[in-house]
VOGU-3710 file (C-alpha; in Angstrom, 3 decimals, decimal comma):
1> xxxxxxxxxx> 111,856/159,066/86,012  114,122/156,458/88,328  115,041/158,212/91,858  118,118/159,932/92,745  119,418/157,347/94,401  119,123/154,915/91,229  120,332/157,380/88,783  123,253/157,486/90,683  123,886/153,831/91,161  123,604/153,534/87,554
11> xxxxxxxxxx> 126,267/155,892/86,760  128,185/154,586/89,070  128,131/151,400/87,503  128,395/152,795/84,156  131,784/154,366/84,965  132,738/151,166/86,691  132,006/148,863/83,743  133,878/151,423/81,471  136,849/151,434/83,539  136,811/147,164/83,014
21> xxxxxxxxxx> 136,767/147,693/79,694  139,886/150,187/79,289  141,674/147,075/81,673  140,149/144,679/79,292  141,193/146,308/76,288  145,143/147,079/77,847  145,205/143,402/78,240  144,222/142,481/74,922  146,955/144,918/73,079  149,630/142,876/75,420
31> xxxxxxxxxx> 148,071/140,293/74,282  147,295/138,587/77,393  143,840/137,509/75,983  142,385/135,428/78,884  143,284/138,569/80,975  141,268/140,690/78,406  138,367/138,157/78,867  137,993/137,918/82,493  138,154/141,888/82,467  135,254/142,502/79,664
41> xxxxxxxxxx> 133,126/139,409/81,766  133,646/142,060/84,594  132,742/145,018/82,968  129,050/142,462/81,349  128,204/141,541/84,925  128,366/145,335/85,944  126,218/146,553/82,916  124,765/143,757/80,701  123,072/145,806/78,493  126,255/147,279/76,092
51> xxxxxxxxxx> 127,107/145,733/73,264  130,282/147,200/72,402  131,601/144,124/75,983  130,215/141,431/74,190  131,896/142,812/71,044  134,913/143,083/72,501  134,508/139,498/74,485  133,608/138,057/71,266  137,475/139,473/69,444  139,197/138,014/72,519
61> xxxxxxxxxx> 138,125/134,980/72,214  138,380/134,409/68,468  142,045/135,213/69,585  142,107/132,042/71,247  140,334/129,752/69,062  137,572/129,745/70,547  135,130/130,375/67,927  132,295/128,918/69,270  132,237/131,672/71,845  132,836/134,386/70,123
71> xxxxxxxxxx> 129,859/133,475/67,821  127,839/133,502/71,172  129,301/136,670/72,414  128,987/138,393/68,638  125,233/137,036/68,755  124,293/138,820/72,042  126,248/142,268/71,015  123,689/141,972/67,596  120,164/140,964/70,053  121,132/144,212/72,401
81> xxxxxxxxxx> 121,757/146,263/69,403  120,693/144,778/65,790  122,319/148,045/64,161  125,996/147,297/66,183  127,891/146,615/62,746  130,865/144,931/64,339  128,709/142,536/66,296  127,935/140,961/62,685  131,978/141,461/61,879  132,733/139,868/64,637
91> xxxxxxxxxx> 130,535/136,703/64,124  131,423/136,813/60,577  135,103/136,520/61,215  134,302/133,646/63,635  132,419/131,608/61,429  135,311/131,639/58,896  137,389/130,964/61,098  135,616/128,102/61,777  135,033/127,511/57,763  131,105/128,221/58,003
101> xxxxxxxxxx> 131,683/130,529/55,021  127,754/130,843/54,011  126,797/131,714/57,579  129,928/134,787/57,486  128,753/135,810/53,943  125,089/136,624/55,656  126,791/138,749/58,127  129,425/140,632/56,452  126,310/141,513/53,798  124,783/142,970/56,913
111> xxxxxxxxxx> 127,398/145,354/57,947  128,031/146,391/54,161  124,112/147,054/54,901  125,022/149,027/57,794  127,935/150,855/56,748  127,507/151,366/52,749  130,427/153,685/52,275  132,973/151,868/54,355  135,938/150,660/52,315  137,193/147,992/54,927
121> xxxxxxxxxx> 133,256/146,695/55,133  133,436/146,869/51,096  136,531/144,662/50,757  135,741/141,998/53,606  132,573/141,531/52,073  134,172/141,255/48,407  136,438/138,265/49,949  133,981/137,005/51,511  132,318/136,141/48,792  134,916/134,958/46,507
131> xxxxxxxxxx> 135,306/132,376/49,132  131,983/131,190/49,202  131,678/131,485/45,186  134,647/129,430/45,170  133,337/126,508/47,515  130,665/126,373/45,467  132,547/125,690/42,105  134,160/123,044/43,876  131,196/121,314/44,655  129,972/121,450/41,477
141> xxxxxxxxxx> 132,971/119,574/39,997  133,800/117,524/43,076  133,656/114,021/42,459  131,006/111,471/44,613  133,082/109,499/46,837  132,434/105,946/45,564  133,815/107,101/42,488  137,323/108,992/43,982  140,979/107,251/43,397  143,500/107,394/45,410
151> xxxxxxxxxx> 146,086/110,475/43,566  148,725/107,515/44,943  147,743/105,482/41,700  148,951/108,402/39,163  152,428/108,940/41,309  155,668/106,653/40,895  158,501/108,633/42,007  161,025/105,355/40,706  159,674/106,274/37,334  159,795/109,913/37,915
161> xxxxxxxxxx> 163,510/109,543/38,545  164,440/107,268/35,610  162,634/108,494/33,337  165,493/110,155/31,027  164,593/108,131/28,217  161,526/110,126/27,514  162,348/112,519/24,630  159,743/112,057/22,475  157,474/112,774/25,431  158,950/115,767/26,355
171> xxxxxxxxxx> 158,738/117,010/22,427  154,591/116,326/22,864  154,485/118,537/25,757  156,474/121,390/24,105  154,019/120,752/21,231  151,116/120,810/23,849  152,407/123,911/25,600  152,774/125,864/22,317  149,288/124,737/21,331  147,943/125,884/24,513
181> xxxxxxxxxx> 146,703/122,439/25,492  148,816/122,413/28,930  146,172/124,587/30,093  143,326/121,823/30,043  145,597/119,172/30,788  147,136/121,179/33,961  145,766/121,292/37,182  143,437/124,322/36,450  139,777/123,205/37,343  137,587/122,835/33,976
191> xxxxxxxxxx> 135,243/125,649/33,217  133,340/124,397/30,050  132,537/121,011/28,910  134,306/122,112/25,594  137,355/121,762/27,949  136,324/118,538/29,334  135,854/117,008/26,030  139,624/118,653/24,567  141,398/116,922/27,195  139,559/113,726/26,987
201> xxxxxxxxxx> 140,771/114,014/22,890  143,941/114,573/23,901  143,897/111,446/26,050  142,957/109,582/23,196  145,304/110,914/20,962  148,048/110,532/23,487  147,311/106,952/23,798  147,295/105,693/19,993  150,707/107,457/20,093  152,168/106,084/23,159
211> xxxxxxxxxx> 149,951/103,037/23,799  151,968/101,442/27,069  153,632/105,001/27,628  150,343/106,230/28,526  151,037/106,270/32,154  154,130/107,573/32,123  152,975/110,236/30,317  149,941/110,699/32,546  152,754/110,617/35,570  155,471/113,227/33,996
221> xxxxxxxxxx> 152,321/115,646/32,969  150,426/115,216/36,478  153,376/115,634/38,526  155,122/118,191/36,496  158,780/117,259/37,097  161,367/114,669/35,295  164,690/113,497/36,043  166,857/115,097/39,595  168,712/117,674/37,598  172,440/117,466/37,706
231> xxxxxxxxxx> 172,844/120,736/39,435  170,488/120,043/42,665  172,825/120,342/45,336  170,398/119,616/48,312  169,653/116,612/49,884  169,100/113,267/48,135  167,593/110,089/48,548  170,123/107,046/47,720  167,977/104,021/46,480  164,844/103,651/48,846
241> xxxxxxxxxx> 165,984/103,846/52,131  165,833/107,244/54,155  169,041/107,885/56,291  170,030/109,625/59,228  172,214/111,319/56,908  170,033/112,804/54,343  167,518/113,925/57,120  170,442/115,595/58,477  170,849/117,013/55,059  167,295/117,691/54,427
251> xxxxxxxxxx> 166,615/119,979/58,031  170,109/121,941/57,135  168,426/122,720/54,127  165,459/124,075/55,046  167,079/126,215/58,045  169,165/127,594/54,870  165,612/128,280/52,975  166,566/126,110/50,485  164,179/123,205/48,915  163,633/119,486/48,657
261> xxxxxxxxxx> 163,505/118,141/45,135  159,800/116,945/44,592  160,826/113,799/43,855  162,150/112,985/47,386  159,140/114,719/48,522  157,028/112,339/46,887  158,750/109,410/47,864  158,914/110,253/51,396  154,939/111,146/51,156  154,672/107,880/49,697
271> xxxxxxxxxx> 156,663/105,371/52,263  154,955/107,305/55,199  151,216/106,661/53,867  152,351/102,720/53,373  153,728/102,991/57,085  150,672/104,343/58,326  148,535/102,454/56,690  149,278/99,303/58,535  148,652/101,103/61,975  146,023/101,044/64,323
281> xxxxxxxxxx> 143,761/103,851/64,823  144,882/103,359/68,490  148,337/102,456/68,800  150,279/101,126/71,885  153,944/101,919/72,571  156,196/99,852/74,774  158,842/101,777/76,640  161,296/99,298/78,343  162,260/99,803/82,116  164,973/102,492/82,053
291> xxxxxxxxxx> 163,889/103,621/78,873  162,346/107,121/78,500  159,563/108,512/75,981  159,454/112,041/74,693  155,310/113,789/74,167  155,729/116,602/72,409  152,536/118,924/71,616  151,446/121,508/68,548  154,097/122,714/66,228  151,705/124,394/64,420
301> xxxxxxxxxx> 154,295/125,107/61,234  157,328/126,745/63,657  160,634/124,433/61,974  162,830/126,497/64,068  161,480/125,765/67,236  160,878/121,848/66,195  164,504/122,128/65,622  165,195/123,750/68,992  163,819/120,717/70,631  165,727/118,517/69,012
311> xxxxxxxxxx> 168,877/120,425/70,071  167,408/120,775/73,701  166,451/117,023/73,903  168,445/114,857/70,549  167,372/113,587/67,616  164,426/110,720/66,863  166,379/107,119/66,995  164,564/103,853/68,584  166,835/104,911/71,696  165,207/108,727/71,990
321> xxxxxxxxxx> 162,026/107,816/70,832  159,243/110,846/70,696  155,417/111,253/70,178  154,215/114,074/68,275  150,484/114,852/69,238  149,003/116,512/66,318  148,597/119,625/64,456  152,529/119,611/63,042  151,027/122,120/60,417  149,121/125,507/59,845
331> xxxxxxxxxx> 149,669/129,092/60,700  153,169/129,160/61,163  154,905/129,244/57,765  157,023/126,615/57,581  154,487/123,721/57,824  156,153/122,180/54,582  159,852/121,769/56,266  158,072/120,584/59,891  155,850/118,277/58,314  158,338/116,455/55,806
341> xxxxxxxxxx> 161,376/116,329/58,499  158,734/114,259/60,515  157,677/112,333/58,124  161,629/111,635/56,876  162,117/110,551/60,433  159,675/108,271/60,790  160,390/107,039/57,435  163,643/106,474/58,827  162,890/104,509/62,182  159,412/103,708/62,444
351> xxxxxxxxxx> 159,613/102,902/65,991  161,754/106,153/66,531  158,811/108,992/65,936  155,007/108,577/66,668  152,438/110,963/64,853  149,069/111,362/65,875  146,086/113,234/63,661  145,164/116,680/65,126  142,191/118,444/63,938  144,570/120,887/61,748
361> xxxxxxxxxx> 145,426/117,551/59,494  142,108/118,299/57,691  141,165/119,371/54,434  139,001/122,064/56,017  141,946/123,969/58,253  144,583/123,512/55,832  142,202/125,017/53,171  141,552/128,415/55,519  145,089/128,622/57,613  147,992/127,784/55,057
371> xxxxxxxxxx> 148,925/124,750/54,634  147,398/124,235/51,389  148,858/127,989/50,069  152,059/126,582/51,312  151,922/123,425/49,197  150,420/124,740/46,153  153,064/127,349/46,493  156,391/125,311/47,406  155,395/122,234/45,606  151,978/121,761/43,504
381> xxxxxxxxxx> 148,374/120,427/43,726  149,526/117,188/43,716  151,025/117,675/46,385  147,964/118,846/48,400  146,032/116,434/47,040  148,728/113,671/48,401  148,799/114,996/52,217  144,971/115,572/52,509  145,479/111,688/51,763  147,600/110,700/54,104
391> xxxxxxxxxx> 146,466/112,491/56,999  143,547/110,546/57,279  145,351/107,722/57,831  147,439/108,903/60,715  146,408/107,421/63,630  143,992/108,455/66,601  145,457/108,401/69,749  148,011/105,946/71,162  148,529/104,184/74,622  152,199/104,121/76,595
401> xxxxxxxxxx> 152,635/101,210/78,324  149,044/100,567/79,123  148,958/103,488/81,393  149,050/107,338/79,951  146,604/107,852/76,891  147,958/110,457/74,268  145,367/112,320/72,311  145,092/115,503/70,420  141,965/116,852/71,692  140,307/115,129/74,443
411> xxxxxxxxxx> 137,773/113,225/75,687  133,794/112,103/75,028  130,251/113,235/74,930  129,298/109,524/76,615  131,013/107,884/79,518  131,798/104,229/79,165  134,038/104,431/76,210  136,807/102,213/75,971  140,046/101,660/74,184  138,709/98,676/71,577
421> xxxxxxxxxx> 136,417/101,355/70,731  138,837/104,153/69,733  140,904/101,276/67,902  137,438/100,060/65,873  137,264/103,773/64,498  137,373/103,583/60,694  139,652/106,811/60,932  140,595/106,508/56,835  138,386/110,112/56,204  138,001/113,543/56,815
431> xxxxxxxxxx> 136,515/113,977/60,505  132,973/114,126/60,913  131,061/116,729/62,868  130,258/115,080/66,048  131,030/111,526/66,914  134,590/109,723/68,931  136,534/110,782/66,188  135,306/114,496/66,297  135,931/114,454/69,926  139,435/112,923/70,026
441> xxxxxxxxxx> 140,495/115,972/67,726  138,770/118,821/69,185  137,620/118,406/72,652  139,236/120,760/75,751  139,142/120,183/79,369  136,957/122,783/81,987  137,128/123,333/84,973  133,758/122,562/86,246  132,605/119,060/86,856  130,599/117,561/84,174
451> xxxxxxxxxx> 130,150/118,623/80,361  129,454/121,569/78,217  129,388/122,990/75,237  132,780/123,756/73,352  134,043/127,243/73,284  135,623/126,115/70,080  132,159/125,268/68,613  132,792/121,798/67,832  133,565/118,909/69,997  132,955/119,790/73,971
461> xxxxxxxxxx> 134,120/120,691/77,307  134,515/117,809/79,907  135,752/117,851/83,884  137,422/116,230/86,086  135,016/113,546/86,734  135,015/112,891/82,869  138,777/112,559/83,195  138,775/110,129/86,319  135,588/108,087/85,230  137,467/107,369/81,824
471> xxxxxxxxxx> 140,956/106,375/82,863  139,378/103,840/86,117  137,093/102,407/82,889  140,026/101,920/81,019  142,438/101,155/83,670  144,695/103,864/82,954  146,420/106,376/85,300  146,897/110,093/83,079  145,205/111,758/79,930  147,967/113,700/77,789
481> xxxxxxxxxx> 146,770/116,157/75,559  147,777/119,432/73,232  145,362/121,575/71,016  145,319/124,434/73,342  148,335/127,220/73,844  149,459/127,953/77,329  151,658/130,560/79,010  154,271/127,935/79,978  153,143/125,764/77,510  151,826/123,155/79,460
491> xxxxxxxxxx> 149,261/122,667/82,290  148,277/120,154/84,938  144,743/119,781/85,469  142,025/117,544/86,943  143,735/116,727/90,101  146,798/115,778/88,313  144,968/113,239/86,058  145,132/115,433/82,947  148,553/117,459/81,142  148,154/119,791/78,379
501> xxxxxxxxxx> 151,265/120,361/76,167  151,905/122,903/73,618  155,363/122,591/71,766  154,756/125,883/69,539  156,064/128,779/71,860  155,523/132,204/70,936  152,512/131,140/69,287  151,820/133,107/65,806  154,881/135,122/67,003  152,385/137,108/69,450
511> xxxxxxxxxx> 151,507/134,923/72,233  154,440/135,448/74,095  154,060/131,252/75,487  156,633/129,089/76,578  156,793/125,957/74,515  157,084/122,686/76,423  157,718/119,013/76,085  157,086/115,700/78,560  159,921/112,852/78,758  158,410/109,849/80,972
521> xxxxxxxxxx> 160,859/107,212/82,459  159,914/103,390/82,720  158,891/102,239/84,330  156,581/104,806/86,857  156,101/107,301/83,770  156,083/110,026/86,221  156,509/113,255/83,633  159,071/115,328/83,816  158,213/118,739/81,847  160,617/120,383/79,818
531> xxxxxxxxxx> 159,985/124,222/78,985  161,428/126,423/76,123  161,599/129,642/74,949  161,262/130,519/71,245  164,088/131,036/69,157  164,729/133,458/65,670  163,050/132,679/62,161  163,704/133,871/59,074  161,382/136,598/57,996  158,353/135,023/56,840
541> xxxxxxxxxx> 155,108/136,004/58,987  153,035/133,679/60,577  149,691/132,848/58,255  151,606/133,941/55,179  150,167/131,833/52,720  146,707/131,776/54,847  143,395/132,276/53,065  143,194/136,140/52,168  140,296/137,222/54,340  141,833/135,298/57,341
551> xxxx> 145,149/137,535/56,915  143,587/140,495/55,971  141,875/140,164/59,883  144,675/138,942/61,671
//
């Protein structure tokens, strides 16, 4: 039996560590998450032995994106208690976040262990595993590599558009749709190789019909759409060229909730992946003496406050020219309209707008946080299929006037990297796990000197020394980079040598951020910071066409 005096200095300490957590836990319903995680790190250094702190550690940090600690935090609430059920839900959650879906399957079948008769335990487990069922069938069926085409060969939006001719083709699809053969022929993934071998006589009988017309008919089928009907009123594309005019049009449009015709879409999806094909993975920008350059940071889906900017600071031309650094897409829902008015821009003036890849221009986000419900709903698969295509071959990072490097992420695992080696990256894929290209997209500053581990759980933490050591290799005098909200939507870090800026305010609508934007002036580039506030959307909730387990624990 402890003494008196120990009994009491545990109790003490006890009452003191619950008190932290009631703090933490105020702080988290306000939603002031770092608060909330300062508070419960508190309440673990008074009494590291409870699991429910690490718990609650672990949920404030998922809040943040930063999934690799939660996943430690979740992991040391389950070692202090192995029977704490929402230590597992906790690390579940964060590995889907984080699109480990066999690891979170393990650990929501332990808490439907734990608590058998719990309906909520039932049904995250139940999506769970249609998720991980689901990657699996696509596996199955996925095609190697070597053997993929580009989905650019089966699209031709001048054909699409002129194709009026085509009645006899339209009377075979009728006939195919009463038949039941547009099934097999659609976009549904094959089940049986009965299927497989229908559609591949239907090919066949297509093309001793048609002969030449096969294509066509391939195109009009695939993409699902014929001539611009006579009574689309919205914006339209004369001839090839993208105007100021119709982009006008276009953004009008979609602050009215009204729609694109697909074939525009597809032609703008189309010039942009020819522009960006002939770009660098590292590309340098020229700003002329008493010229200025606009950096603008995540927009993360939020058209009205892309918008905003452009009414706080003017429109893309070659004389207002801006950067956009990354993740344009994902959790907010109107990743369709932000993405395709940048795209139309650039299409427009090439040397007017700058895009650079962030890690949520992936397969792998787009697939858990909306984009690709937001395509597939809006547009098609195609369409998916077409921007998973073309964001791999936006470019890396890029370089103004030799002095500030842009980049989504951050910086490297290894010192002595230099620019010809971030321009030699064969960027054309999806990024790997570790590597320069992993690193460019996901990587966050620290405070401390040196390098750690990622709180994200990919990529890594690097300091100030990092920061300097790269820019004197490279002869360069600032790092600017986004991929991480802030309260006033920016921050200055490593002894000035490093900027963070986040364009999305009011991130999720729950954050409560500023939004904020850098214009530099030739020729010092000395940044002048712009901040916002966030302004009314229509009512559509953030992550509305996220995967369903995702929304179900936001």
């Amino acid at each position: 039996m402890p003494p008196p005096s120990m009994a009491t200095e545990n109790s003490t300490n006890a009452s003191r560590a619950e008190e932290l957590k009631t703090l933490a836990n105020e702080a988290f319903k306000a939603h002031k998450y770092s608060q909330a995680i300062d508070l419960y790190t508190q309440a673990i250094e008074v009494d590291e032995h409870n699991a429910v702190y690490w718990a609650n550690r672990a949920f404030a940090h998922t809040k943040l994106e930063e999934y690799g600690s939660a996943i430690q935090d979740a992991t040391q609430a389950i070692e202090i208690d192995p029977r704490y059920s929402k230590g597992y839900y906790r690390r579940g959650a964060a590995h889907m976040a984080m699109g480990k879906f066999k690891e979170a399957l393990k650990d929501f079948q332990q808490v439907k262990k734990l608590c058998p008769n719990d309906p909520d335990a039932a049904k995250k487990l139940k999506e769970c595993e249609k998720v991980v069922m689901k990657q699996k069938f696509e596996e199955a069926i996925s095609v190697p590599e070597s053997e993929k085409r580009s989905v650019v060969d089966s699209i031709d939006y001048h054909t699409i558009a002129r194709s009026s001719s085509g009645m006899e083709i339209k009377a075979v699809i009728a006939v195919a749709v009463k038949l039941r053969w547009w099934y097999w022929w659609s976009e549904e993934p094959l089940r049986c190789k009965d299927c497989l071998l229908l559609r591949t006589l239907i090919i066949g009988i297509i093309r001793n019909v048609f002969g030449s017309k096969l294509r066509l008919m391939m195109e009009l089928v695939g993409v699902g759409i014929f001539d611009v009907e006579p009574q689309y009123a919205g914006a339209r594309i004369e001839g090839d060229v993208v105007t100021l005019d119709f982009v006008k049009k276009m953004m009008d449009d979609f602050k009215n909730q009204k729609s694109l015709h697909k074939r525009y879409a597809y032609q703008i999806i189309l010039q942009i992946r020819e522009l960006l094909l002939a770009l660098p993975s590292l590309v340098d920008i020229t700003v002329p003496n008493g010229k200025h350059f606009t950096v603008c940071g995540d927009v993360h889906g939020q058209f009205f406050d892309l918008i905003n900017i452009f009414e706080l600071n003017g429109l893309p031309s070659e004389d207002n020219p801006y950067l956009f650094n990354g993740d344009f897409v994902d959790r907010g829902s109107f990743s369709l309209e932000v993405i395709l008015t940048l795209f139309a821009f650039k299409c427009m003036s090439p040397s007017a707008i700058y895009l650079s890849r962030g890690n949520h221009e992936t397969k792998s986000m787009n697939k858990i946080y909306g984009f690709e419900g937001e395509v597939r709903s809006k547009l098609s698969d195609k369409f998916v299929e077409l921007f998973a295509e073309v964001f791999c071959c936006l470019p890396l990072a890029h370089v103004i006037n030799e002095k500030v490097f842009v980049v989504h992420g951050g910086l490297f695992s290894v010192d002595g990297v230099k620019l010809s080696d971030i321009r030699a990256i064969d960027r054309f894929c999806e990024p790997p796990e570790e590597g320069l290209m992993c690193e460019l997209l996901w990587s966050d500053p620290q405070p401390q000197l040196g390098r750690g581990p990622s709180k994200r759980g990919v990529g890594l933490s690097f300091g100030a020394d990092v920061t300097e050591r790269f820019l004197q290799d490279n002869n360069l005098d600032l790092v600017v980079r986004s991929h991480e909200v802030k309260d006033e939507g920016y921050e200055i870090e490593h002894d000035g040598k490093l900027i963070t800026v986040f364009s999305a305010p009011n991130y999720c609508d729950q954050m409560g951020n500023k939004g904020a934007f850098i214009r530099f002036e030739a020729p010092n580039l000395k940044p002048n910071i712009v901040t916002f506030s966030a302004v009314p959307h229509p009512d559509v909730k953030p992550m509305a066409y996220a995967n369903n387990f995702l929304r179900m624990y936001s």
